[in-house]
C-alpha positions in Angstrom: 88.9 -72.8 -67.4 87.4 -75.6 -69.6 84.0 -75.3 -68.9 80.7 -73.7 -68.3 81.5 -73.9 -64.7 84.7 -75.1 -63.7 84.5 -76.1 -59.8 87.5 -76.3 -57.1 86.6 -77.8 -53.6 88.3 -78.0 -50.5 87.2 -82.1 -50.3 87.7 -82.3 -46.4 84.4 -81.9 -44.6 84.3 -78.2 -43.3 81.7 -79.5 -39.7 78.9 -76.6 -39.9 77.4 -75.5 -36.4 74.6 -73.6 -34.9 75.9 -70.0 -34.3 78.9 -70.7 -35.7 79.4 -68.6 -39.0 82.2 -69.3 -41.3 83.9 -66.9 -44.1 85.5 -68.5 -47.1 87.7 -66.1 -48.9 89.9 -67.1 -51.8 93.3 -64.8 -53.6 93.5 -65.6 -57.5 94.7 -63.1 -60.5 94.2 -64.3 -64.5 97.6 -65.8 -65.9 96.1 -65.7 -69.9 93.2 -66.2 -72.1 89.7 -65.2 -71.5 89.3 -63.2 -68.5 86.7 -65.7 -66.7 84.3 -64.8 -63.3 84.8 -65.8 -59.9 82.8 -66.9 -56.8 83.0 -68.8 -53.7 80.2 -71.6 -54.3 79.7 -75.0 -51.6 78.6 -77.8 -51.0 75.4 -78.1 -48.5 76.0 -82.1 -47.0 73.4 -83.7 -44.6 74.3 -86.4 -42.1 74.2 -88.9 -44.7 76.0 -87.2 -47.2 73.3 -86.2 -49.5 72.8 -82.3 -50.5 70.7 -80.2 -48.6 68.4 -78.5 -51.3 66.6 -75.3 -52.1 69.6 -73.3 -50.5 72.3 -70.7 -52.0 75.4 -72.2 -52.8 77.0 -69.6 -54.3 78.0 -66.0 -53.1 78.7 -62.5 -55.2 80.8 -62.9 -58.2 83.7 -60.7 -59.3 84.7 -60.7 -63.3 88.6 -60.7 -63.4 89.5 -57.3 -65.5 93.2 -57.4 -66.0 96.2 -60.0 -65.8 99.1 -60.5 -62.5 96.6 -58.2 -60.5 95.6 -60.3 -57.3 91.9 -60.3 -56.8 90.3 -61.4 -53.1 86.9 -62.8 -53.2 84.7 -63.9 -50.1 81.4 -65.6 -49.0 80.0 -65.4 -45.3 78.3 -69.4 -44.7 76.0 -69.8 -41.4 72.9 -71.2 -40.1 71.4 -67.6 -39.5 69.6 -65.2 -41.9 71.8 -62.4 -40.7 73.0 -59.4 -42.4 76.1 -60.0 -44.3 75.7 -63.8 -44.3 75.4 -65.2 -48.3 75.1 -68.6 -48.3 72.3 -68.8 -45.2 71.9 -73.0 -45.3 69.6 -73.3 -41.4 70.3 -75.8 -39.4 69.9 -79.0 -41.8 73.4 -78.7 -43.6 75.9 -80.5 -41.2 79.1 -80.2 -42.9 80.3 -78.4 -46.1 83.0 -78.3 -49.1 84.5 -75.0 -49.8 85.8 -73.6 -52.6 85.5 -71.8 -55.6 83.7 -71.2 -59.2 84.9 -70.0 -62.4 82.4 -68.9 -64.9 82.0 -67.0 -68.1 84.0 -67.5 -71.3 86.1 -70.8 -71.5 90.1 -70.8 -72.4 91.8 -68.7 -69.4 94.5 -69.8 -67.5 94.0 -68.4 -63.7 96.3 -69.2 -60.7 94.7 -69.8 -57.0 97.2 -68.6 -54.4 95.1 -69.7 -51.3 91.8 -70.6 -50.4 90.6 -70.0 -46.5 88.0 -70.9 -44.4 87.9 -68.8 -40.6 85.3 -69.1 -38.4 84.4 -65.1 -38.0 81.4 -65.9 -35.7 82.5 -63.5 -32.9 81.3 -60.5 -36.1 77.4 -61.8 -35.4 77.5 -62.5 -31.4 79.1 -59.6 -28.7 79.5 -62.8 -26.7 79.6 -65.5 -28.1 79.5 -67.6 -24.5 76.3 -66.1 -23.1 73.4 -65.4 -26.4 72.0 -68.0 -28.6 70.4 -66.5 -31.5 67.2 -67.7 -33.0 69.0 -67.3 -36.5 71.4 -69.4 -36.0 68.8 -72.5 -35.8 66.8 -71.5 -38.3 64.4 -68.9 -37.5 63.5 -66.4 -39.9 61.7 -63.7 -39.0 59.2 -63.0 -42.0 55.8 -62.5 -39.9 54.9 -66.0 -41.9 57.4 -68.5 -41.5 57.1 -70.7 -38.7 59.4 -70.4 -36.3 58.6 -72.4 -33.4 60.6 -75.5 -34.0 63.8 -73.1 -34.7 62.7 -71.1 -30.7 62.9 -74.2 -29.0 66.3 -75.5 -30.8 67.9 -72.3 -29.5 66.7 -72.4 -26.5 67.9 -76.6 -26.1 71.3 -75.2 -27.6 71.4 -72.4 -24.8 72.6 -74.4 -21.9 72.3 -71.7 -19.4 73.3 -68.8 -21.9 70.4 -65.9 -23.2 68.2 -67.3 -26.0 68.3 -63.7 -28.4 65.6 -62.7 -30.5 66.8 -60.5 -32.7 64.8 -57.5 -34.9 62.5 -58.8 -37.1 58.6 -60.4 -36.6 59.1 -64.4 -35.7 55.5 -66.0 -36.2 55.3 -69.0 -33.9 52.4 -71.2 -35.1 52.6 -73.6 -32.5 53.0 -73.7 -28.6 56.9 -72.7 -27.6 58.0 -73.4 -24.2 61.2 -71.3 -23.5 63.6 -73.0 -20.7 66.5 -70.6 -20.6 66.8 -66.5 -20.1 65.4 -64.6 -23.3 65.6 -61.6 -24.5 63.4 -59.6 -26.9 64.7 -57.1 -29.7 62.0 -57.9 -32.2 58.4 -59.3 -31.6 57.1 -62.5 -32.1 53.0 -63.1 -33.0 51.0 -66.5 -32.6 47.0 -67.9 -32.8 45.4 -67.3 -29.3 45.3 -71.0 -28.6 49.4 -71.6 -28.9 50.9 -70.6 -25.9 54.5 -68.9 -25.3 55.6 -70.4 -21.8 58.6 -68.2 -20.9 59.6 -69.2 -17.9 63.1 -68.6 -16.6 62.5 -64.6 -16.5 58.8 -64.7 -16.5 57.0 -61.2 -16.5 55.0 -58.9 -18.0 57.9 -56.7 -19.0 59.4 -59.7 -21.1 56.0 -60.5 -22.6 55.7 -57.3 -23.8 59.0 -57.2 -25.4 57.6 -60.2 -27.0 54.6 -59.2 -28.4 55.6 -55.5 -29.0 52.0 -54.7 -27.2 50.9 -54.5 -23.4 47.4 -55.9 -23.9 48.6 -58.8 -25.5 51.4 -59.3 -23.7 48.8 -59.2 -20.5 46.9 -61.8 -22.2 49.7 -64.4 -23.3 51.6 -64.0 -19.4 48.1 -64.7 -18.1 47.6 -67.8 -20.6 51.2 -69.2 -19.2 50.5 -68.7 -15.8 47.4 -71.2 -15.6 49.8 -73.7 -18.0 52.7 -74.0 -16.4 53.7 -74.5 -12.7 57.5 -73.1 -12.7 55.8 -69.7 -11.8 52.8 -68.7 -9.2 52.4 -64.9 -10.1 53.1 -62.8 -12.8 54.5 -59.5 -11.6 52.8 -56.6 -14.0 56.1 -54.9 -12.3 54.8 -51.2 -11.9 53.4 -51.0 -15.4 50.0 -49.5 -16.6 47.8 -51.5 -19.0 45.4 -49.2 -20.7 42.4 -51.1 -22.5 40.3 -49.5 -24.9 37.4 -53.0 -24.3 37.2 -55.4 -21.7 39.4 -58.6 -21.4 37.7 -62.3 -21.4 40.0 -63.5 -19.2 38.9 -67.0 -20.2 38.8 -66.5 -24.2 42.6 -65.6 -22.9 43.1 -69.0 -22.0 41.1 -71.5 -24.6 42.4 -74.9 -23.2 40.8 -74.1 -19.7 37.5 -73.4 -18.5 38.0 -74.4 -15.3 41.1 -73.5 -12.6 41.7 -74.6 -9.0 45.5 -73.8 -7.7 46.5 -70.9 -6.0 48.2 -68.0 -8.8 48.5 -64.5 -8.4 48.5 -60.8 -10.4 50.7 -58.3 -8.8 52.1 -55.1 -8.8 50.5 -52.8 -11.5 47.5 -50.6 -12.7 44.6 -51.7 -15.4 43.3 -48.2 -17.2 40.3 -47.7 -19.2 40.8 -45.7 -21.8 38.2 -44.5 -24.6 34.8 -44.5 -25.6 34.2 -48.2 -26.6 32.9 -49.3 -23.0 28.9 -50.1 -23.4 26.2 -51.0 -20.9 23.5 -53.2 -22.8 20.7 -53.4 -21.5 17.4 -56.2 -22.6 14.1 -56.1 -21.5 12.1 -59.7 -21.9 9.3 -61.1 -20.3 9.9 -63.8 -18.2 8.4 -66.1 -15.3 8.7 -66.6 -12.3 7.8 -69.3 -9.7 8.8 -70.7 -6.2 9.3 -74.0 -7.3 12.2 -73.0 -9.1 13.3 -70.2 -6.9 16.8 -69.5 -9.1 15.0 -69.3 -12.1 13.2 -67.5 -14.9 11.1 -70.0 -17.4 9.8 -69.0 -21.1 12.3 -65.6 -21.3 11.6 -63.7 -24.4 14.6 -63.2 -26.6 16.5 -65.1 -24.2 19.7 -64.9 -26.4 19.9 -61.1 -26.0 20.0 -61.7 -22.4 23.7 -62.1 -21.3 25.3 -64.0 -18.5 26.2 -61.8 -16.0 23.7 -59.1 -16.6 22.1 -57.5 -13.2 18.1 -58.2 -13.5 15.7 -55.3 -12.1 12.0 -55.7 -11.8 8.9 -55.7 -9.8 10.2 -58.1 -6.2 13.6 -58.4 -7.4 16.4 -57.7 -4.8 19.5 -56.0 -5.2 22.2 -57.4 -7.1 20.9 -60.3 -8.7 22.1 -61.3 -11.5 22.2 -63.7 -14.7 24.0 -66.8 -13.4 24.0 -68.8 -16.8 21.2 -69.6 -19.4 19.3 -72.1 -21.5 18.4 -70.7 -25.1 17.0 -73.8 -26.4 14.6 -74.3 -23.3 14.2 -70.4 -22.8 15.3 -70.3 -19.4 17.6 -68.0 -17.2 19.4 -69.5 -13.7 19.3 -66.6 -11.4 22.3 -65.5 -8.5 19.7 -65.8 -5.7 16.0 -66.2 -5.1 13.8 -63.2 -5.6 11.3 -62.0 -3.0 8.1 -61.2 -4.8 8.0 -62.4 -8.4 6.0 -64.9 -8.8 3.9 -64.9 -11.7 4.8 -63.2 -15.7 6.4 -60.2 -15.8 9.0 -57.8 -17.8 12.5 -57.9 -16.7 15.4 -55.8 -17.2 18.8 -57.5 -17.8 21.5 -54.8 -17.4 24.9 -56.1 -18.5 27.9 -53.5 -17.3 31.4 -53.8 -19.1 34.2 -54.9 -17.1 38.0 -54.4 -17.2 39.0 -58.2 -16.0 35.5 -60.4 -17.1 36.3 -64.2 -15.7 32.5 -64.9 -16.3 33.7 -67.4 -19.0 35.7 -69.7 -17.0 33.0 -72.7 -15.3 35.0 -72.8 -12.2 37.8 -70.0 -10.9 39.5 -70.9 -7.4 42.6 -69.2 -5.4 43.2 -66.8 -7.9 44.4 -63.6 -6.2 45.5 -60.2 -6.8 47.5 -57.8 -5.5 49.0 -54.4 -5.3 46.7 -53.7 -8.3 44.7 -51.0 -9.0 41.7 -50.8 -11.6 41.5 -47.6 -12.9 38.0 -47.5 -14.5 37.6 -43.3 -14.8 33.6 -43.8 -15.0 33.9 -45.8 -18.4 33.6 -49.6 -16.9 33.0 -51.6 -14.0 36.4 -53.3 -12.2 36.0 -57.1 -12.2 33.4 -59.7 -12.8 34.0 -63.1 -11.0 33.8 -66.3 -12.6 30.3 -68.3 -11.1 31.7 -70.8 -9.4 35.1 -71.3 -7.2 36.0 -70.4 -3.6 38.7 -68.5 -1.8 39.4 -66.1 -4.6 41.3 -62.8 -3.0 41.8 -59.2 -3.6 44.5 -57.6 -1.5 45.8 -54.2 -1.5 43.9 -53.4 -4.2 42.5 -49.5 -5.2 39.0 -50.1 -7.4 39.0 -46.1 -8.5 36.0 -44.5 -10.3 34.1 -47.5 -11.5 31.3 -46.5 -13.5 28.6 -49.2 -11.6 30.4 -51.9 -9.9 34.0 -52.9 -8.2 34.1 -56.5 -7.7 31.3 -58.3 -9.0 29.5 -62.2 -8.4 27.4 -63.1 -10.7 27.1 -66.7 -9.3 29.4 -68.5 -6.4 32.5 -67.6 -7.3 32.4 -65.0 -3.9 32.5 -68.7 -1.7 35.5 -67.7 0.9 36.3 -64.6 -0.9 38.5 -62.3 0.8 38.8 -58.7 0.5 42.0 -57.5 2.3 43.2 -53.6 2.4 41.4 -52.6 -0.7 40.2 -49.5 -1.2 36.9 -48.6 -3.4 36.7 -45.3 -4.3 33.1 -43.4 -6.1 32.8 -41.7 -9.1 29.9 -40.4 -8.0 31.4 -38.5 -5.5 30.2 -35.1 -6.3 26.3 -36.8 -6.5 24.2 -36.3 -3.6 23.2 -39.5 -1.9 19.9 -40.1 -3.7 21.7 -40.2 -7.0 24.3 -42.3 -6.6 24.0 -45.9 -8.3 27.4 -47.5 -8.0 28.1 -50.8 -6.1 31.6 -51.8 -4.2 31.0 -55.4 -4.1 28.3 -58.0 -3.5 28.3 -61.4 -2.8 26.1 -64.9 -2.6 27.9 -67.6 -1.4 29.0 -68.0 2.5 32.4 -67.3 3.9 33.3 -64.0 2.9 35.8 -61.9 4.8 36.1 -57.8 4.2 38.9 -56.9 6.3 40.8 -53.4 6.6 38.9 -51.6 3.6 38.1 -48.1 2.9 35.3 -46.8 0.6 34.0 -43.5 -0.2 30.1 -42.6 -1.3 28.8 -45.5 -3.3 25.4 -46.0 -3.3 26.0 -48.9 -1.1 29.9 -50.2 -0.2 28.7 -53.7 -0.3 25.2 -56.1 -0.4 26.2 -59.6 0.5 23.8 -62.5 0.5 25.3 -65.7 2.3 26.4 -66.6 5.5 29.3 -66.8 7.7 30.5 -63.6 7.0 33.3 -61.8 8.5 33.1 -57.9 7.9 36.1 -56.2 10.3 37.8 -52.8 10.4 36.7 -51.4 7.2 35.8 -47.7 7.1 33.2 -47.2 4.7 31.4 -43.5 4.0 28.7 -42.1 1.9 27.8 -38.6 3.0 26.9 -35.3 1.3 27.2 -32.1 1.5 23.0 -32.0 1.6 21.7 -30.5 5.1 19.1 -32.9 6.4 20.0 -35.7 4.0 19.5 -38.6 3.4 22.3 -42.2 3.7 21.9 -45.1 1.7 23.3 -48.2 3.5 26.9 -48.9 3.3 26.5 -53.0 4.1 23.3 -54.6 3.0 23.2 -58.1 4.6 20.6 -59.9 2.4 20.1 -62.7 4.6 17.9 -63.7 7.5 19.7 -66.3 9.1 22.9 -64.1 8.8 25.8 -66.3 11.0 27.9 -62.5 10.6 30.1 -60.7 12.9 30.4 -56.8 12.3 33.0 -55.4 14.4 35.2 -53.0 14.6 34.3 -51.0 11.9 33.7 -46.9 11.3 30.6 -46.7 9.5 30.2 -42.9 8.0 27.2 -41.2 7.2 25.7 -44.3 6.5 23.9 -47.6 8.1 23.7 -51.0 8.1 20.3 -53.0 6.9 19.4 -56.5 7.3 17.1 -57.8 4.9 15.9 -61.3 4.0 15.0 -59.8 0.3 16.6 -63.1 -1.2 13.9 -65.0 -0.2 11.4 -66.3 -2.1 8.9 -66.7 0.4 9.6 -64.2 2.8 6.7 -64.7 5.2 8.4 -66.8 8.6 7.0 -70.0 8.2 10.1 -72.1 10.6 13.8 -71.9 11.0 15.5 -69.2 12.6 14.3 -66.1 11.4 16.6 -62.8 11.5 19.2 -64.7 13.1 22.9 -65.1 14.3 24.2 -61.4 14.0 26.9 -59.6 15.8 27.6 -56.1 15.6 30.0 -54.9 18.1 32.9 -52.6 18.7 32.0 -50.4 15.8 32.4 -46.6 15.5 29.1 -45.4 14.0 29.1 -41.6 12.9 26.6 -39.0 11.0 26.4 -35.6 10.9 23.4 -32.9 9.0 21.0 -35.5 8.3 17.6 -36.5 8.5 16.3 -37.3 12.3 14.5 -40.2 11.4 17.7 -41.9 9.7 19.0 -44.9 12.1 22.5 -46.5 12.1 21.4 -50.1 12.2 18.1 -51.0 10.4 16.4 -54.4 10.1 13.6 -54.8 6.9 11.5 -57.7 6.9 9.6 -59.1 3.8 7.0 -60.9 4.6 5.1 -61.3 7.8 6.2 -63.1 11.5 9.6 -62.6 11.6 11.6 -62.3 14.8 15.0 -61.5 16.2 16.8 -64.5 17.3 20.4 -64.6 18.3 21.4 -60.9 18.0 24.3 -59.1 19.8 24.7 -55.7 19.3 27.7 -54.5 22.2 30.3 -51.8 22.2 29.2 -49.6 19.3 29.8 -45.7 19.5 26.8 -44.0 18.2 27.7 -40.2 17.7 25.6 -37.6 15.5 27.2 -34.3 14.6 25.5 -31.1 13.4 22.2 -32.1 14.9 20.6 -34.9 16.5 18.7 -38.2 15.5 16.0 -40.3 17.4 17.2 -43.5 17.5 20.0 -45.7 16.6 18.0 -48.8 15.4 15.0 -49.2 13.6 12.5 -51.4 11.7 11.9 -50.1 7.9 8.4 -51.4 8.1 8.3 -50.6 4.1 7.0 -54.0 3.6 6.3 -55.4 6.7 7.2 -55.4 10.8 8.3 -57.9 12.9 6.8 -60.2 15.3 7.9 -58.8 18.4 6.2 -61.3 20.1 8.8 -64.0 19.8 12.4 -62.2 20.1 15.3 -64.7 21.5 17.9 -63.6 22.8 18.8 -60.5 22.0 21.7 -58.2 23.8 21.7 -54.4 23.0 24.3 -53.6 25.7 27.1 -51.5 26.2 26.9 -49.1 23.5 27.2 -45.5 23.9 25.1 -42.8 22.5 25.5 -39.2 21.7 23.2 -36.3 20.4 20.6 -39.5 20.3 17.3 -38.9 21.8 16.2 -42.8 22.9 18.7 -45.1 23.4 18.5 -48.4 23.4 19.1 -51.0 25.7 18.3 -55.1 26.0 17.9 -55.9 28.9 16.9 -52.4 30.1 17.2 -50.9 34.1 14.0 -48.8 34.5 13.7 -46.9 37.6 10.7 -45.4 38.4 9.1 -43.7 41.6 5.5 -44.2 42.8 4.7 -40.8 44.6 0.8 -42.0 44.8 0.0 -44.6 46.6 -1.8 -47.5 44.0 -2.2 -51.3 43.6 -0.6 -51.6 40.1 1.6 -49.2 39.2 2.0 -48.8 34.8 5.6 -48.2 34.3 7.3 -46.9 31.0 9.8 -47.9 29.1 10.4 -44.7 27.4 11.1 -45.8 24.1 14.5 -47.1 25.1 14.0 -51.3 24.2 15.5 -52.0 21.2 13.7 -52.2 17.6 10.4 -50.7 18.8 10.6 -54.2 20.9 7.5 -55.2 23.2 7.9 -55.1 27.0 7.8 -59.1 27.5 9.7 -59.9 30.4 10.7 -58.6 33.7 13.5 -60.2 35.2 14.2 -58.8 38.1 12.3 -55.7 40.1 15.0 -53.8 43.4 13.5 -52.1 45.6 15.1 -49.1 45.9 13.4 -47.2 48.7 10.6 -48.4 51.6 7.5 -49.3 50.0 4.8 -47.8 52.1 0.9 -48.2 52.1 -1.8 -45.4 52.6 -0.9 -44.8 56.3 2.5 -44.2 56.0 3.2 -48.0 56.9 6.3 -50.1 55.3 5.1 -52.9 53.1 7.2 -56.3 52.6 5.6 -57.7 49.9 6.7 -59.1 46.3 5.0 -57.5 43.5 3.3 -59.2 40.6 4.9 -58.1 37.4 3.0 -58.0 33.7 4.7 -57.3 30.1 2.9 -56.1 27.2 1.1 -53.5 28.6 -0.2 -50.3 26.6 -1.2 -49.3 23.1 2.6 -50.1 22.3 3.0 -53.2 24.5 5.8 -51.1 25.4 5.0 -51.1 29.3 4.8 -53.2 32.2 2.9 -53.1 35.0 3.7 -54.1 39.0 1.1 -55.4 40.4 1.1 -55.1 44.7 -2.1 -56.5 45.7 -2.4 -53.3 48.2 -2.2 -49.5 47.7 1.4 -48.6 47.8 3.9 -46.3 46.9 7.8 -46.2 46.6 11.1 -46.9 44.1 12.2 -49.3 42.6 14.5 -50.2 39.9 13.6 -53.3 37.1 15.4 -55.0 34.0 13.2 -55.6 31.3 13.6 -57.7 28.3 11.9 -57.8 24.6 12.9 -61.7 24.1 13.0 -64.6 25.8 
């Protein structure tokens, strides 16, 4: 040893490669002289020859202690920061020279038997065939050091094999898109707006092995699944995600505010858990005119008010809520028109907290979920729709305990919605009917279909404004253990003009109401009126109620409107524990209807039990004359339809001789006249002669 540091190198290039980890060990004992120090040391070579710099080039040293005494020394060399490895040189070093240092005092003689250099890569990888490690291209695993470039080197390098992620945090400040099978022993974090696209084993399982926490995890699958297109669903595969606040399913996703192909959420259970669920509530004053029938103008505080917030106030209908709004022109865009508003007034804005809120995304389409049940135990409402996007589906889904609302529209983001074997079930289950305030579902746009549901004791299953609507074997009940009580409606249609089918249903201990309480001016001035609606083939059932409750219940706002179009066929009307009077009515709360100018209305083969009058359209009426009288004032004994008007008499039978005064038959064709008595309710036969006899009529309230 001559000098401060006398070097011996191996001068052939020693080829470095990812994974590939290399030990160096060298066998050397003091001859004479100063007893010097030894260490393996390299060089780090680029491509080009030059030194790779700011790495460790040297490993432990030993101080020789004695002379003839063989001494070993070793360094481990490799791209990976793994334990045991000295000299950790990334992926930048291509090639190295090997060898060794002598240090300390000058003057010593030493003797080096051998030198080696042994690839010892199979100590780091069980299999060295099938797992790439992150290490081994650079990765480091701090929590700070980026990381992303050295994810997506392994994961080109892996070929088919299982990229490995080893203990350790691995910050990944930029979006990583994974190719190959991964696996997760320690976590990996990232800004909201990077994305980590996994998608060879793509799930929520492997996300949460990623991120080391289920919410997040929930949030990052979600954010791959509208960014890539290897995978339609992600699979929550059985697991529970317990939120503590609701998720913006949006702010999940920052490069999108807008979605329109078909993905899906399967297979798994969203929990609310502790107290940090709020309902906010705003009062303002606000405007309101026909001219801009979805709107509120000159809103105090209209920044407090939030988008999706229910409004309440004097001729506001159910569930309408805050659309979107317009804080520099002080203006609030509305779900649906509102029925009698016109003029200043205060408002209440109620926004409810939701486990899944997609109110941020502009436009939502063909997003479904399935197999999924949102667990809200009283403390939040179960999902809020985005306000725009049609043929978004819910199927064999369980909306349990929802504090105020399952599925909610706050816009037209309900267009096509379907809602397939779901069922809703109360938390206001132990309330009596009165009480309850919680909503299954409501919708504004046209198209929906609720097929094959179950709900028990909201305050109404569902309110549905729109047309077209497809409502089919759902059973739907809102009872209570009250004698003589009161029902709520389990369907609200909250449309005139309705285009609906209602069939084949069981509607328990509740009713259904048509309404035309989204319009904004409700008095019939053309159109259709309370048209196009089919109820048929249902099973209706109550039992220990009020008499004067009725299964199917029409409530007009605003003056001269009529039944046009309106089948009601095959139903089952059955009342246990007591009886009721009818089984349709007119809530003439705000106003009756015209029955002056009915169309075509069938209230036909429906059966009735413990019901007192039962309705029929066209009704038979068979009546006997034992007095002999010119016009004979026939009753229709409460049994047309809606409290309908006698109008029209089709057809009168004779069913027995018609005879005069003196015992003689009479062939003569009566004279027939609708709208007769306090009620219109009668009709009159009209014989031109004293007579007397049977006969059997049909009768009709429309034309």
């Amino acid at each position: 040893k001559a000098s401060a540091t006398t070097r011996v190198r191996y001068t052939g290039q020693t080829p470095l490669l990812p994974g590939c980890y290399l030990r160096i060990t060298a066998r050397i004992k003091a001859i004479s002289g100063n007893l010097p120090n030894v260490r393996i040391a390299g060089y780090a070579a680029q491509s080009n020859g030059n030194p790779v710099g700011g790495l460790t080039t040297t490993g432990p040293q030993v101080t020789l202690t004695s002379y003839g005494d063989v001494v070993e020394v070793s360094a481990i060399v490799g791209a990976g920061n793994r334990n045991g490895v000295d000299l950790v040189w990334g992926t930048q070093a291509i090639y190295g020279h090997f060898g060794i240092d002598l240090t300390g005092p000058n003057g010593g003689v030493v003797r080096v038997d051998d030198i080696v250099i042994e690839d010892i890569s199979n100590v780091f990888l069980s299999d060295q065939l099938s797992i790439v490690d992150v290490r081994d291209y650079g990765a480091v695993g701090d929590g700070s050091t980026d990381d992303s470039d050295a994810f997506s080197a392994a994961d080109a390098a892996a070929n088919g094999r299982t990229v490995l992620v080893p203990e350790g945090m691995f910050f990944l400040g930029d979006t990583v898109g994974i190719n190959s099978p991964i696996r997760f022993v320690g976590n990996v974090t990232m800004p909201t707006d990077k994305m980590l696209l996994i998608r060879s084993n793509y799930s929520l399982l492997v996300y949460i092995d990623a991120f080391g926490d289920e919410v997040t995890a929930f949030k990052k699958a979600f954010q791959a699944l509208l960014n890539f297109s290897d995978h339609e669903s992600l699979d929550l595969e059985g697991r529970r995600i317990s939120l503590t606040e609701p998720i913006d399913m949006q702010a999940a996703v920052p490069n999108r505010t807008s979605y329109a192909t078909r993905r899906l959420i399967k297979n798994g259970q969203i929990e609310a858990i502790g107290n940090d669920w709020d309902t906010r509530v705003v009062t303002s004053q606000a405007t309101y005119s026909t001219s801009q029938t979805t709107r509120l103008t000159n809103v105090a505080n209209v920044a407090n008010v939030e988008v999706g917030s229910l409004v309440t106030g004097n001729g506001v209908g159910r569930e309408i809520y805050v659309r979107s709004k317009n804080v520099s022109t002080s203006e609030v865009t509305l779900s649906a028109p509102l029925f009698d508003a016109v003029g200043t007034q205060t408002f209440t804005f109620t926004r409810f907290d939701y486990l899944l809120d997609f109110s941020g995304f502009s436009f939502l389409s063909r997003l479904i979920i399935s197999d999924v049940e949102f667990q809200c135990n009283g403390l939040c409402s179960g999902v809020l729709l985005a306000p725009a996007g049609p043929v978004n589906q819910f199927q064999d889904c369980f909306f349990t305990r929802p504090k105020d609302r399952g599925i909610t529209s706050h816009g037209d983001g309900c267009q096509g919605m379907k809602v397939s074997r779901c069922q809703f079930l109360s938390s206001q289950d132990a309330l009596t009917v009165p009480e309850r305030t919680v909503i299954g579902l409501n919708c504004n746009a046209n198209d929906v279909k609720l097929k094959n549901c179950r709900s028990t004791r909201h305050k109404h299953w569902a309110v549905m404004g729109g047309q077209n609507h497809l409502v089919t074997g759902n059973h739907f009940f809102q009872g209570d253990e009250v004698s003589g009580g009161v029902r709520t409606a389990g369907v609200v249609l909250a449309t005139n003009f309705a285009s609906i089918m209602v069939t084949g249903n069981y509607v328990d201990n509740c009713f259904i109401e048509w309404t035309n309480e989204r319009d904004a001016t409700p008095d019939f001035t053309g159109g259709f009126s309370f048209a196009s609606l089919t109820v048929a083939d249902n099973v209706f059932l109550a039992g220990d109620l009020a008499p004067w409750f009725s299964f199917i219940v029409v409530k007009p706002h605003g003056t001269g409107h009529f039944l046009n179009g309106v089948n009601i066929a095959g139903n089952r009307f059955r009342v246990i524990n007591g009886s009721i009077t009818r089984a349709d009515r007119v809530d003439t709360s705000f106003s009756d209807l015209d029955h002056g100018r009915h169309k075509d209305v069938y209230f036909e083969g429906n059966s009735f039990h413990n019901i007192s009058e039962q309705a029929h359209n066209p009704l038979i009426v068979e009546h006997t004359q034992n007095s002999n009288a010119s016009t004979w004032t026939i009753d229709t004994d409460n049994k047309l339809p809606f409290d309908g008007f006698c109008r029209f008499i089709d057809s009168v039978v004779l069913t027995g001789d018609i005879r005069n005064a003196s015992n003689v038959k009479e062939y003569r064709n009566p004279v027939a006249e609708g709208r007769v008595g306090a009620d219109d309710d009668q009709f009159t036969l009209d014989w031109g002669t004293p007579v007397r006899g049977s006969i059997r009529a049909t009768v009709r309230i429309d034309s």
